[in-house]
C-alpha atoms as a printed R data frame, in Angstrom:
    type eleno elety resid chain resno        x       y       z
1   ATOM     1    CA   UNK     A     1 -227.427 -49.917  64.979
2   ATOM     2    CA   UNK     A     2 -228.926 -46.931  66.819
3   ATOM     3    CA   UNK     A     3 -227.751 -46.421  70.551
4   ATOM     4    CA   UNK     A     4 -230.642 -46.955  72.584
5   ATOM     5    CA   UNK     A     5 -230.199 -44.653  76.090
6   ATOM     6    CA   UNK     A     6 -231.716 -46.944  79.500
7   ATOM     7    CA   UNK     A     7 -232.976 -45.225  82.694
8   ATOM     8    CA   UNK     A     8 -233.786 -48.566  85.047
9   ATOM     9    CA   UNK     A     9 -234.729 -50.111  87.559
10  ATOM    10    CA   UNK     A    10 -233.469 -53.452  88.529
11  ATOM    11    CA   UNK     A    11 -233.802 -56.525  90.646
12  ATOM    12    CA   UNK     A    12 -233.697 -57.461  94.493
13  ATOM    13    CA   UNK     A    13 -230.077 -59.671  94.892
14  ATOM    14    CA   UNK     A    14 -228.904 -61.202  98.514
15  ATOM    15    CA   UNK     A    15 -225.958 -62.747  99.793
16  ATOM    16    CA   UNK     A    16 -223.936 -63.465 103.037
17  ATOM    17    CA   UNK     A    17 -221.789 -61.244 104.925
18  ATOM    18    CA   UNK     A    18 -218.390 -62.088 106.053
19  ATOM    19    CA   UNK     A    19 -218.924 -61.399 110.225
20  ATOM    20    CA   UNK     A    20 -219.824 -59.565 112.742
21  ATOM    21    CA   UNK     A    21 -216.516 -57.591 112.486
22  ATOM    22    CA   UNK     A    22 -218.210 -55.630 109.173
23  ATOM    23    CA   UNK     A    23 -220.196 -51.750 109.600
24  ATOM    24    CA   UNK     A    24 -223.759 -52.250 108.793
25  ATOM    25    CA   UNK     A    25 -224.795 -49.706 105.855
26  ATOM    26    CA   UNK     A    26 -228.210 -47.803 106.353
27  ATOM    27    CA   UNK     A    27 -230.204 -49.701 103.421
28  ATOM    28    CA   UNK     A    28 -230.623 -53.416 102.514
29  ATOM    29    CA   UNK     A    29 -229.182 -55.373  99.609
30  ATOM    30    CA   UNK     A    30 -230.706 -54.050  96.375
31  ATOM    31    CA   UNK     A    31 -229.829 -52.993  92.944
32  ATOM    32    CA   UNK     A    32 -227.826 -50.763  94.044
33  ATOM    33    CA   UNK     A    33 -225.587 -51.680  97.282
34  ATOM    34    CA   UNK     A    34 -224.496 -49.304  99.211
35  ATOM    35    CA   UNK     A    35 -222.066 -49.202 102.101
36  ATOM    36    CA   UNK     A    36 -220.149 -46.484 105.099
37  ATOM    37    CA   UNK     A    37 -216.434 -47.091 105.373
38  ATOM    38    CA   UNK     A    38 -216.216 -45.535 108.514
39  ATOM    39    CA   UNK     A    39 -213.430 -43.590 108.929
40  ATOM    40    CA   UNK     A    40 -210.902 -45.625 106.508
41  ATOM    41    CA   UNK     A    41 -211.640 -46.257 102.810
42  ATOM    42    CA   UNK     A    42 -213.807 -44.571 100.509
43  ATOM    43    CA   UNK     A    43 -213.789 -43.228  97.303
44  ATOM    44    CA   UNK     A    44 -213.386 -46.629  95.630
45  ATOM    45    CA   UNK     A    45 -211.739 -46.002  91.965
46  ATOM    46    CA   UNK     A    46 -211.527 -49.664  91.632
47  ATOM    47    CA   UNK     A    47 -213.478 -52.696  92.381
48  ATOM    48    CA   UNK     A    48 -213.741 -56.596  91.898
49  ATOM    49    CA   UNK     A    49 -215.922 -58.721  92.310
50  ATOM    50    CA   UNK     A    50 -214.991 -62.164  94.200
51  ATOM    51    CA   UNK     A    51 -217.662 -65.300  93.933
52  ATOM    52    CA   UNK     A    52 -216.463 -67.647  96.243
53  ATOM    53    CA   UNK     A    53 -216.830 -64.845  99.141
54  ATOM    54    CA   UNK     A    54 -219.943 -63.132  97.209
55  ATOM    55    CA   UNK     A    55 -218.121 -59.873  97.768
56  ATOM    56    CA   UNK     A    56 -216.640 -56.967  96.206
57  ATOM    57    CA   UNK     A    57 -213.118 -55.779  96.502
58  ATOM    58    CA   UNK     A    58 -212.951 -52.068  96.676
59  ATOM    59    CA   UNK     A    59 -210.087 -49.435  96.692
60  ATOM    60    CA   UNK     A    60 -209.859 -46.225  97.817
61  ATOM    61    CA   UNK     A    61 -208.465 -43.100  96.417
62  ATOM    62    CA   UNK     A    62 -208.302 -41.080  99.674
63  ATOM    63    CA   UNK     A    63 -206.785 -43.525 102.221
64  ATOM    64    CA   UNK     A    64 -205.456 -46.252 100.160
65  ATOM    65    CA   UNK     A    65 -207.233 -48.985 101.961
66  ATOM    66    CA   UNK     A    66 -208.573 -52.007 100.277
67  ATOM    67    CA   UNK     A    67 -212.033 -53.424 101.571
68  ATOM    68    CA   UNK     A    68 -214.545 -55.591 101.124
69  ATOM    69    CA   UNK     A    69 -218.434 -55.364 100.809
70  ATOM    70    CA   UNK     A    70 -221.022 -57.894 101.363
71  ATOM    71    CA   UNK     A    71 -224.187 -57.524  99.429
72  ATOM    72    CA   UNK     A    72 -226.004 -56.625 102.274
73  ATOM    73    CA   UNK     A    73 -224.065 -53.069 102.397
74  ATOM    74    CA   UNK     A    74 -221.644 -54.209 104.909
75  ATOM    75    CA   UNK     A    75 -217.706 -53.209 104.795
76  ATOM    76    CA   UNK     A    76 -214.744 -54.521 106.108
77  ATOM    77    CA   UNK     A    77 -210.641 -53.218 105.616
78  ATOM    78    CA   UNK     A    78 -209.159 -56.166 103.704
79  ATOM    79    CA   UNK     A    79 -205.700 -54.428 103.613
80  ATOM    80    CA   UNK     A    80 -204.510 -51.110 104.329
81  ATOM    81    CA   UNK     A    81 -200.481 -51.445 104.510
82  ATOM    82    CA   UNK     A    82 -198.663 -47.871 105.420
83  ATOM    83    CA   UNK     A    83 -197.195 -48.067 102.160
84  ATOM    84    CA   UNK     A    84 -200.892 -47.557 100.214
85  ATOM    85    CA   UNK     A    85 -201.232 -43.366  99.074
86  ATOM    86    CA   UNK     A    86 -204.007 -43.957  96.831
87  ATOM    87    CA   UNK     A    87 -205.234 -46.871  95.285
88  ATOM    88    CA   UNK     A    88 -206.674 -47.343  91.979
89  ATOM    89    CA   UNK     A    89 -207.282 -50.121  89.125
90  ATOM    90    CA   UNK     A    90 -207.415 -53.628  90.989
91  ATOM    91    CA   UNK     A    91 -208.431 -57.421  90.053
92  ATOM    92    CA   UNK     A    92 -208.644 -60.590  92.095
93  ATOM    93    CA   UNK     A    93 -206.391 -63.472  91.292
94  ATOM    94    CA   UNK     A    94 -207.785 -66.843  92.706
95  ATOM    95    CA   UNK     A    95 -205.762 -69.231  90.877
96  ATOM    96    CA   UNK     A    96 -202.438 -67.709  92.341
97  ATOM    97    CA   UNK     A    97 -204.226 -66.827  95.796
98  ATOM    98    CA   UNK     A    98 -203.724 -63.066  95.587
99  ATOM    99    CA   UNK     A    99 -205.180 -59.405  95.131
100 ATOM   100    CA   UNK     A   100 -202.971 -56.667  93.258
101 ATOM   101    CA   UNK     A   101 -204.253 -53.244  92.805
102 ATOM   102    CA   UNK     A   102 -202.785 -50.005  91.779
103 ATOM   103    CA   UNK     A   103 -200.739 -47.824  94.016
104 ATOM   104    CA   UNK     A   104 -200.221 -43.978  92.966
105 ATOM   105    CA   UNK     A   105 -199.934 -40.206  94.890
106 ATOM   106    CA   UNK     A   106 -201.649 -37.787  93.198
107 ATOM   107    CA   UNK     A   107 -202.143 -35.493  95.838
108 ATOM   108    CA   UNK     A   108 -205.289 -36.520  97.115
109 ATOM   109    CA   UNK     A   109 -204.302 -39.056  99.619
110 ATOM   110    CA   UNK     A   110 -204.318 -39.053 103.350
111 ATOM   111    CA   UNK     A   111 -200.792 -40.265 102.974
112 ATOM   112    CA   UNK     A   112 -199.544 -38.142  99.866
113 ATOM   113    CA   UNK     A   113 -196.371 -36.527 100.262
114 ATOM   114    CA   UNK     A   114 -194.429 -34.045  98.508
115 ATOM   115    CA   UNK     A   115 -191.721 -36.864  97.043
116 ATOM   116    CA   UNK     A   116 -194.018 -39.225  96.578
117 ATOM   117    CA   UNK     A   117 -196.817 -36.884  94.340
118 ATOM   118    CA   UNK     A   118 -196.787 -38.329  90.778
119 ATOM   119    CA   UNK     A   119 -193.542 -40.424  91.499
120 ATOM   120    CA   UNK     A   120 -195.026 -43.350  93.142
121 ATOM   121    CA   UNK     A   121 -195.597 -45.918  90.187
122 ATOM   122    CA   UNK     A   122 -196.473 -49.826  91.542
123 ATOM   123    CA   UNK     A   123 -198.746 -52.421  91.757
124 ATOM   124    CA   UNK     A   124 -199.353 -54.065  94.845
125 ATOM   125    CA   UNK     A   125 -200.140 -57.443  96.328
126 ATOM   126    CA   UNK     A   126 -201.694 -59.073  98.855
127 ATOM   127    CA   UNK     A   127 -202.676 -62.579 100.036
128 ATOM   128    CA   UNK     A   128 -206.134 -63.028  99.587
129 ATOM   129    CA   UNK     A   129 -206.713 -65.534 102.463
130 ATOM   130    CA   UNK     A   130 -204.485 -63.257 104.829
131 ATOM   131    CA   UNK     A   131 -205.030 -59.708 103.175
132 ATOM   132    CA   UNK     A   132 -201.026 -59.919 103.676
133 ATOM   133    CA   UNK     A   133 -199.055 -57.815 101.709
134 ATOM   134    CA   UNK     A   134 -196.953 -59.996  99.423
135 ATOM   135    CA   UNK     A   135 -195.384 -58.581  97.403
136 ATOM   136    CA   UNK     A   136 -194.571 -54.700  95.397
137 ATOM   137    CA   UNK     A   137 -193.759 -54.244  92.083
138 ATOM   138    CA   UNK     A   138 -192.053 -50.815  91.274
139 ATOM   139    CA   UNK     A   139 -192.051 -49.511  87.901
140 ATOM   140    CA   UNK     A   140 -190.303 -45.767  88.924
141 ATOM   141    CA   UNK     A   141 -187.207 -46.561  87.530
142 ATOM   142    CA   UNK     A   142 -188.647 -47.659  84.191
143 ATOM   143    CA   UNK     A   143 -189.436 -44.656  82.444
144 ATOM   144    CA   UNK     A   144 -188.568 -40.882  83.536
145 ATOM   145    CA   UNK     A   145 -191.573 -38.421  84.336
146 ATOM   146    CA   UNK     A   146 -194.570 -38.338  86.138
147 ATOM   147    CA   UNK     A   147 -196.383 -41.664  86.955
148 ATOM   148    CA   UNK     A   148 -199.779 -42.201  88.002
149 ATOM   149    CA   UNK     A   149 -200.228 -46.038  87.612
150 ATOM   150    CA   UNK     A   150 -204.416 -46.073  87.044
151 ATOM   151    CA   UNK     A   151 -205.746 -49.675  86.208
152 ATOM   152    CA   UNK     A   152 -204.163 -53.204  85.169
153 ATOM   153    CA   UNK     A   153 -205.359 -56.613  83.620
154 ATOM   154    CA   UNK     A   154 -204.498 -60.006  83.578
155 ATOM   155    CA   UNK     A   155 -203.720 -62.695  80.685
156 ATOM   156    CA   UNK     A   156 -204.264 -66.410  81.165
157 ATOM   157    CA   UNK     A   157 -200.325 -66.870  81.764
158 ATOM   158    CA   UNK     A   158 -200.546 -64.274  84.980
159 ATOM   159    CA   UNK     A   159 -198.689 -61.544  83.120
160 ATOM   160    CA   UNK     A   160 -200.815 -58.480  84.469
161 ATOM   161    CA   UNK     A   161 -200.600 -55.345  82.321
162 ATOM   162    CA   UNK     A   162 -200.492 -51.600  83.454
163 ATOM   163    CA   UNK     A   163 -201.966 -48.169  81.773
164 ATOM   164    CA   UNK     A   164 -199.682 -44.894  83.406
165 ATOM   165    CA   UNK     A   165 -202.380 -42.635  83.170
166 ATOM   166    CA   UNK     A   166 -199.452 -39.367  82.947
167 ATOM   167    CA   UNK     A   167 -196.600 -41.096  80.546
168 ATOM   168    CA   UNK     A   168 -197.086 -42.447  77.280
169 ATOM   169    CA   UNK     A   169 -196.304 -46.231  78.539
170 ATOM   170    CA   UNK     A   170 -198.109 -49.997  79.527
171 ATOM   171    CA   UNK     A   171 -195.875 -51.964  81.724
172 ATOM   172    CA   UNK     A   172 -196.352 -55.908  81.789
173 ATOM   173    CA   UNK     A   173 -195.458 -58.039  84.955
174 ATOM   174    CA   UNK     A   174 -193.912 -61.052  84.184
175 ATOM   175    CA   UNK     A   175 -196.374 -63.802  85.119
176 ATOM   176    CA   UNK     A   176 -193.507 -66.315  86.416
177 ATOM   177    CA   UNK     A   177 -190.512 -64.184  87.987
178 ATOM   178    CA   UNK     A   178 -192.079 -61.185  88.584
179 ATOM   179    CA   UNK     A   179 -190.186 -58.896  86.806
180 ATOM   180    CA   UNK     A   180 -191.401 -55.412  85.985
181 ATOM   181    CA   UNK     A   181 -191.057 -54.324  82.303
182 ATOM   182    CA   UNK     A   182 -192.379 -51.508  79.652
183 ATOM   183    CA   UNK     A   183 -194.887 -53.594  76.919
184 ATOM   184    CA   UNK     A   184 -195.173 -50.205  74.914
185 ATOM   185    CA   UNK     A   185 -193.699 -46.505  75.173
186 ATOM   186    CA   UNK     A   186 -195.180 -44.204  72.674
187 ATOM   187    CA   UNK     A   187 -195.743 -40.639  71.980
188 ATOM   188    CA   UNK     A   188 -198.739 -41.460  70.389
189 ATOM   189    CA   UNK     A   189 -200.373 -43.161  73.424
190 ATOM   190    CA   UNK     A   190 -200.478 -39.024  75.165
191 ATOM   191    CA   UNK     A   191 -200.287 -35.970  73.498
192 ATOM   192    CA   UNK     A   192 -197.018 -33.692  72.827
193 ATOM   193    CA   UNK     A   193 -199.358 -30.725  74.869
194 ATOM   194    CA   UNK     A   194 -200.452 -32.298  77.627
195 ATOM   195    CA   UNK     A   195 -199.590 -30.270  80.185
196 ATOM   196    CA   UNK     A   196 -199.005 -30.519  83.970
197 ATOM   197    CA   UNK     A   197 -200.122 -33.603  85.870
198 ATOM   198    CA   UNK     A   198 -203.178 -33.370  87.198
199 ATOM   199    CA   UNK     A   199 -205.369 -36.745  88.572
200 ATOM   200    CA   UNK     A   200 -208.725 -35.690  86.975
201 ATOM   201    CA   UNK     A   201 -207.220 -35.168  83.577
202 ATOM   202    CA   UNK     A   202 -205.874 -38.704  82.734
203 ATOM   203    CA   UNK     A   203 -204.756 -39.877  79.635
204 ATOM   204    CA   UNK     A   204 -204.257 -43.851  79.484
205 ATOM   205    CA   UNK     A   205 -206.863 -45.384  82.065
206 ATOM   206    CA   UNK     A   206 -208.931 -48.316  81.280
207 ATOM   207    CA   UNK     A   207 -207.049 -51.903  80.261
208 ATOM   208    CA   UNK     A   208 -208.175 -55.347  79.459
209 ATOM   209    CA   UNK     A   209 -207.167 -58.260  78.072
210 ATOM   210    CA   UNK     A   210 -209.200 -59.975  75.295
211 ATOM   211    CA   UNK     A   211 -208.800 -63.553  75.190
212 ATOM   212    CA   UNK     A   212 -207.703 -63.227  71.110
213 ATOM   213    CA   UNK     A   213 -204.125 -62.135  72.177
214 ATOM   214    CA   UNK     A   214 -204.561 -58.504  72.707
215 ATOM   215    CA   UNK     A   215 -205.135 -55.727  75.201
216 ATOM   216    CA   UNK     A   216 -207.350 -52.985  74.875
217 ATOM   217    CA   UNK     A   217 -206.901 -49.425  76.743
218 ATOM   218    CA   UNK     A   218 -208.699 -46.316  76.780
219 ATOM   219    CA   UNK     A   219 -207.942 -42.777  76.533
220 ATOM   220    CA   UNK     A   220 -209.415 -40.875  79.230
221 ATOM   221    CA   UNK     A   221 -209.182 -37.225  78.157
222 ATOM   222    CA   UNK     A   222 -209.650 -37.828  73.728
223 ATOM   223    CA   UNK     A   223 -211.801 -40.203  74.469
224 ATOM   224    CA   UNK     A   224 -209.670 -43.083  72.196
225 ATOM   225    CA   UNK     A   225 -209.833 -46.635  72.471
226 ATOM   226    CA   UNK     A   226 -206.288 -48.196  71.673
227 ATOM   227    CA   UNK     A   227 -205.532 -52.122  70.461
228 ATOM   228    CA   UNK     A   228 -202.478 -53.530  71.465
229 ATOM   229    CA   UNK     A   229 -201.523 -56.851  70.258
230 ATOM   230    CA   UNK     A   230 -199.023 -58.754  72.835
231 ATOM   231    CA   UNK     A   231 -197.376 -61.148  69.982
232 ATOM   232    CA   UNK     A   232 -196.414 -57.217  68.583
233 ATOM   233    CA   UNK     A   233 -196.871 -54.446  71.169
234 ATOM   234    CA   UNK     A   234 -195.419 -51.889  68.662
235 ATOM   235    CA   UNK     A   235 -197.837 -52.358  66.779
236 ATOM   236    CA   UNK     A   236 -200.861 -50.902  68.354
237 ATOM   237    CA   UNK     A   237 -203.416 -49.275  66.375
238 ATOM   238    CA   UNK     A   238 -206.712 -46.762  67.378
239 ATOM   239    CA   UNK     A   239 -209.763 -48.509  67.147
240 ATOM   240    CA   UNK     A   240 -211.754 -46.627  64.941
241 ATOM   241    CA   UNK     A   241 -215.437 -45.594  66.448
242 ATOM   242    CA   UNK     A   242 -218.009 -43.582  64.736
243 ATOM   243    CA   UNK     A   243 -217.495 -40.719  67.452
244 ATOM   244    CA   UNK     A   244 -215.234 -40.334  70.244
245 ATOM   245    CA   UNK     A   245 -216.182 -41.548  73.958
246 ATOM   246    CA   UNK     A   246 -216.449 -38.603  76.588
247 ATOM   247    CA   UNK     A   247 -214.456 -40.064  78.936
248 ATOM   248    CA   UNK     A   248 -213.902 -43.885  78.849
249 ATOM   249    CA   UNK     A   249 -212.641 -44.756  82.747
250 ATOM   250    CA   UNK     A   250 -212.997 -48.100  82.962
251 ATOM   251    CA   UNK     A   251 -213.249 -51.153  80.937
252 ATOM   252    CA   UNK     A   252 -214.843 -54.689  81.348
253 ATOM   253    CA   UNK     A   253 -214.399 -57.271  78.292
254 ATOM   254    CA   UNK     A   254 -217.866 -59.099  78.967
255 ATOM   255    CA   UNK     A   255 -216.903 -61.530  75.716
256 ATOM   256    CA   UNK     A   256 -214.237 -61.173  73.157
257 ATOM   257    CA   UNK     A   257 -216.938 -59.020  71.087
258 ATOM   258    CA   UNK     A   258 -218.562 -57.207  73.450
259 ATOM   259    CA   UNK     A   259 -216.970 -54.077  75.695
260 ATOM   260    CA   UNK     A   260 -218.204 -52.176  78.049
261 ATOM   261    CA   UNK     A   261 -216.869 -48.712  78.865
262 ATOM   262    CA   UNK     A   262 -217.558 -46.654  82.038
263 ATOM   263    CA   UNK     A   263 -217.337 -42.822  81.659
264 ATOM   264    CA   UNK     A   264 -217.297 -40.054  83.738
265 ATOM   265    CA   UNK     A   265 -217.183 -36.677  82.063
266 ATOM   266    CA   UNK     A   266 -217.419 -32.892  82.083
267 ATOM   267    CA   UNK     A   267 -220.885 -31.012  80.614
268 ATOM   268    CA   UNK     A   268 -221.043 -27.849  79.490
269 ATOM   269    CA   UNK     A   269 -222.637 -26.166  82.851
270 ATOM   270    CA   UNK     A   270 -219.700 -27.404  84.473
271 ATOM   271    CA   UNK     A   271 -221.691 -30.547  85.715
272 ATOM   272    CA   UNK     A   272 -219.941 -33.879  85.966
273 ATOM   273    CA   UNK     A   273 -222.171 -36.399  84.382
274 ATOM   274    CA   UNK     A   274 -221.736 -40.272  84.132
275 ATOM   275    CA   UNK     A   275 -223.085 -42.763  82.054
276 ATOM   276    CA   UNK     A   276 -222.203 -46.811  80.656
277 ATOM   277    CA   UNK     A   277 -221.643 -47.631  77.444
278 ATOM   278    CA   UNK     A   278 -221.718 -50.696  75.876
279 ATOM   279    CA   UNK     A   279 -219.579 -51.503  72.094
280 ATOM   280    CA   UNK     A   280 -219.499 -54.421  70.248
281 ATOM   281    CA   UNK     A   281 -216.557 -55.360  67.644
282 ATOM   282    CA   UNK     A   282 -217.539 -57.351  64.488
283 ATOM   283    CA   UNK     A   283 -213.703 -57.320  63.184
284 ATOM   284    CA   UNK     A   284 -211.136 -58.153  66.092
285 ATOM   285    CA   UNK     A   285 -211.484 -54.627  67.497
286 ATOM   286    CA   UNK     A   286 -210.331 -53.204  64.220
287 ATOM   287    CA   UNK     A   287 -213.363 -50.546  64.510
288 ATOM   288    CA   UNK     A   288 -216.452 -50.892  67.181
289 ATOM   289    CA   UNK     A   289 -219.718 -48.973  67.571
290 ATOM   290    CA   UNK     A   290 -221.927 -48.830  70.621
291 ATOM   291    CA   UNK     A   291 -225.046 -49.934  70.955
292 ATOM   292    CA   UNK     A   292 -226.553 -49.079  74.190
293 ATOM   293    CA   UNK     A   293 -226.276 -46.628  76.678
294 ATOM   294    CA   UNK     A   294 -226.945 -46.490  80.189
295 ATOM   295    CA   UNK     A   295 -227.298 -43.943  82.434
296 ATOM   296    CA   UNK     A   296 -226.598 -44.905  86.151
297 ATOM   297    CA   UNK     A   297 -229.316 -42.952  88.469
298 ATOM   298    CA   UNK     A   298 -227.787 -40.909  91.895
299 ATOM   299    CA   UNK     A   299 -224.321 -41.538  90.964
300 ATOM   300    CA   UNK     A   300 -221.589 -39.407  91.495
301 ATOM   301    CA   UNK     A   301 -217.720 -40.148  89.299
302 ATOM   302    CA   UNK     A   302 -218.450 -43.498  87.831
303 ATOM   303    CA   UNK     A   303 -214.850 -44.969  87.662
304 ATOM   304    CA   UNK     A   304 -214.938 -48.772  86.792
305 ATOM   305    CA   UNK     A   305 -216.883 -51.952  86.830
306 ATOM   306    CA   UNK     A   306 -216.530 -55.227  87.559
307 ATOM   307    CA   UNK     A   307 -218.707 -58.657  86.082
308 ATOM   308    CA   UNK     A   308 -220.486 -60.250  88.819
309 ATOM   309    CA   UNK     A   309 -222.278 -63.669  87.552
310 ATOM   310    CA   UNK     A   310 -221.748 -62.150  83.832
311 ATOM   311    CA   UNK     A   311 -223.856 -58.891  85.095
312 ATOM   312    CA   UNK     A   312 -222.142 -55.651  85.129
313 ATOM   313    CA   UNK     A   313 -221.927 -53.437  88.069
314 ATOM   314    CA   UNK     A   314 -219.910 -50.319  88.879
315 ATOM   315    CA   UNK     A   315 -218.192 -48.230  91.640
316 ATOM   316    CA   UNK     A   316 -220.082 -45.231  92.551
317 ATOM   317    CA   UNK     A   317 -216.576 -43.339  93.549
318 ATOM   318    CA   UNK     A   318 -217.375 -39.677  94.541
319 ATOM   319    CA   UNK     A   319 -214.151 -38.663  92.648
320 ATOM   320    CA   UNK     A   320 -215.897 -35.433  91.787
321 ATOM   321    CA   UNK     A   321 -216.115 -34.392  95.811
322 ATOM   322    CA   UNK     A   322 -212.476 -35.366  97.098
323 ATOM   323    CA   UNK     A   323 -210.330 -33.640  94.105
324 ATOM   324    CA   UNK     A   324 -213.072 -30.396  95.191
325 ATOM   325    CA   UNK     A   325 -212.419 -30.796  98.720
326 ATOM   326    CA   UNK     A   326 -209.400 -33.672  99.414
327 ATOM   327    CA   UNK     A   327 -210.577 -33.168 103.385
328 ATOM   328    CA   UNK     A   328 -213.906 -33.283 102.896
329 ATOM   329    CA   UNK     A   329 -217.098 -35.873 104.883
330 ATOM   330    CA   UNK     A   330 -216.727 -38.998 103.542
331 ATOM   331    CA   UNK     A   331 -220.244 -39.586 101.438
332 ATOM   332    CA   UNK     A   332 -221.923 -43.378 101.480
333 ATOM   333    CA   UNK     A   333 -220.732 -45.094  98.702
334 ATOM   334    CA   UNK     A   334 -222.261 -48.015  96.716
335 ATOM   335    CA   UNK     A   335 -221.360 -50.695  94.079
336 ATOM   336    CA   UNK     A   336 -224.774 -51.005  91.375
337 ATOM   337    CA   UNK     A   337 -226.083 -53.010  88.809
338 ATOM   338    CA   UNK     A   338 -226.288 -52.231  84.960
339 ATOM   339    CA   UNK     A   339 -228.688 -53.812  83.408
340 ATOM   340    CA   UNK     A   340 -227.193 -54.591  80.174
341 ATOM   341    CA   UNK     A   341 -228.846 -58.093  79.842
342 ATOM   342    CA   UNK     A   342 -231.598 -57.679  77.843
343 ATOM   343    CA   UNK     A   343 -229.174 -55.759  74.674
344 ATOM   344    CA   UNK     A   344 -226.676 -58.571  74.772
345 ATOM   345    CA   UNK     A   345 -226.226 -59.464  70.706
């Protein structure tokens, strides 16, 4: 099938906001909510979306804080613990009452630190009634080198899985105790050349879990997509696409078929461009081709997306600004709507 390339507009959507304790963005809920921080937060590389509160969970590569957005643009701090640098992938666990998201320093943080730069490797959580933190899982000692722990995903059982975007290694989280652990460690999974460690030039990023028993992750910089089965970890294998992506970021698995990769990537004028790209599998994830493109309007380092009410929508991050200028005004940010329904096989 050919890719067909989208340039949309979408529908009105409204919702609640949590109280008056929220900042009031400039705009009203749309396709495309946006939302001011204030002077904590921003630069969201990951977000999630929650239904019971009709919010999204946001991170924040520059502070570390974790908010939350109403539909109607406004933003509250949901955590922001001293011990955040900068925070990346993130999900929200209702059944076990908790939010864990991605901790890292890569030297863009108001909080980064010359021994914690691409050494600090955990997931943390916090209560989601409370916004609490509950609990830190370290995975340092696991494997020597630089870390930079970018985005993780979740299997039925709880285990929660973890791409290290600057060693060749997934980690897995032990669902019932806890206990940190390395799924896979391969050369394969990052080139021999790679070369210093440097945040905008990640290699594993993008993780989910399909509900046939296997995770897939994505290759930032080649542009790979990787299959790892969790009854064999070992035995990962490339999916095999008709071209390479230009820089998958991250992943949603909207059905066991049916991927959607958000990328982020370098143009030949030295441009950073962004656009959403949506694959289907018709063997397990053996091979996959995409069939649709979309390419989100006014948006500046498209990291991730979440699925609100089985619709896809994305962080607007302004990645591209802080790594140019880590002290820099702190843009208005906004979460926004792919319209993806109408190619759906």
């Amino acid at each position: 099938m050919m890719t067909t390339r989208f340039f949309l507009a979408a529908a009105v959507v409204t919702g609640l906001p949590l109280g008056s304790a929220l900042h009031a963005a400039p705009s009203p809920a749309t396709d495309v909510v946006s939302y001011d921080t204030g002077q904590r937060g921003g630069f969201p590389e990951g977000v999630a979306w929650d239904a019971p509160t009709r919010t999204f969970f946001v991170s924040s590569l520059r502070s570390g804080a974790i908010g939350q957005v109403t539909l109607d643009g406004s933003y509250r701090i949901f955590a922001d613990d001293p011990s955040l640098v900068t925070t990346s992938g993130m999900l929200v666990d209702r059944a076990r009452n908790r939010v864990l998201v991605c901790n890292e320093d890569v030297g863009i943080g108001e909080r980064s630190r010359p021994e914690t730069r691409t050494k600090l490797d955990q997931v943390v959580e916090f209560d989601l009634m409370t916004g609490q933190l509950r609990r830190t899982y370290d995975f340092s000692a696991l494997v020597d080198g630089p870390h930079l722990p970018n985005d993780l995903t979740m299997d039925p059982a709880g285990n929660v899985y973890v791409t290290d975007s600057f060693s060749p290694v997934i980690y897995r989280i032990d669902g019932i105790t806890g206990t940190p652990s390395v799924l896979v460690r391969s050369d394969r999974l990052m080139p021999a050349d790679a070369g210093p460690a440097v945040g905008s030039k990640p290699y594993l990023n993008g993780i989910v879990y399909n509900p046939d028993g296997f995770l897939i992750a994505a290759d930032y910089t080649r542009g790979k997509l990787w299959k790892v089965p969790l009854a064999n970890p070992s035995a990962f294998t490339e999916v095999q696409l008709p071209e390479r992506l230009k820089g998958p970021d991250g992943l949603v698995m909207r059905s066991p078929r049916e991927l959607i990769a958000v990328q982020t990537f370098p143009v030949a004028d030295g441009a950073i461009e962004a656009d959403v790209e949506q694959l289907v599998s018709d063997d397990d994830w053996t091979s996959a081709r995409v069939v649709a493109a979309f390419v989100p309007p006014g948006i500046s380092g498209a990291t991730t997306g979440t699925l609100r009410d089985g619709e896809i929508w994305i962080a607007n991050s302004h990645w591209p600004e802080l790594f140019a200028d880590p002290t820099g005004k702190r843009p208005v940010f906004s979460v926004q709507h792919v319209p993806f329904d109408a190619l759906r096989n």
